[in-house]
C-alpha positions in Angstrom: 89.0 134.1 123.0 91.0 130.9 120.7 91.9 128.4 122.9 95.5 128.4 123.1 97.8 125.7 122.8 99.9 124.1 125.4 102.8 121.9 125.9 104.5 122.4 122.9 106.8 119.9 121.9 109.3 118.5 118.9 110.8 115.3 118.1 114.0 113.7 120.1 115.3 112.9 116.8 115.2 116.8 115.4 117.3 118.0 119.0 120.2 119.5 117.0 118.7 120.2 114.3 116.9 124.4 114.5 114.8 123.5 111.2 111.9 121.7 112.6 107.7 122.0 113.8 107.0 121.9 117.0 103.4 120.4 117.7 101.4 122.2 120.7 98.3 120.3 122.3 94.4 121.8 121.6 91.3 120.3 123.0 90.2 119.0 120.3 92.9 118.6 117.8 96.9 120.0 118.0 98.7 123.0 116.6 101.5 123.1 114.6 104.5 126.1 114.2 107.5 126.6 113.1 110.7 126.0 115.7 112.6 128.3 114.5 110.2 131.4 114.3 107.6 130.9 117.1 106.6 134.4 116.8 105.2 133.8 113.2 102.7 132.0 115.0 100.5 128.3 114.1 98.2 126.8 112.3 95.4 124.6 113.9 94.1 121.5 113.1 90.6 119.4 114.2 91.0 116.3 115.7 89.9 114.0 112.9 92.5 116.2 110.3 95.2 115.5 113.1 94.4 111.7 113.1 94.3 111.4 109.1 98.0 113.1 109.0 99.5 110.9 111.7 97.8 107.4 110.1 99.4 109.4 106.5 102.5 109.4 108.2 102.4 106.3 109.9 102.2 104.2 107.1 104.6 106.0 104.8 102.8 108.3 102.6 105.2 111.2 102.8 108.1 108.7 102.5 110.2 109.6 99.5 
């Protein structure tokens, strides 16, 4: 059985917004879905993929 993914959480900044991903803790990496249509389920990412998109986001590659 998939491991599955726990304490599911969004950012502070996104609380009135319903458009957002919500980010749900793995063992070895995190899972990502959709806020506003859990039931459509995740995707999953390793722990080394997580790390490359947080330092991608960190230093502003995504920033328009």
């Amino acid at each position: 059985m998939m491991e599955q993914p726990t304490g599911w959480r969004k950012s502070r900044l996104s609380s009135n917004n319903t458009a957002c991903v919500e980010v749900g803790a793995l063992t070895d990496g995190a899972a990502v879905r959709d806020s506003k249509d859990r039931a459509a389920g995740y995707f999953v990412t390793d722990r080394s993929q997580w790390s490359a998109f947080i330092g991608a986001v960190k230093c502003g590659r995504f920033e328009r």
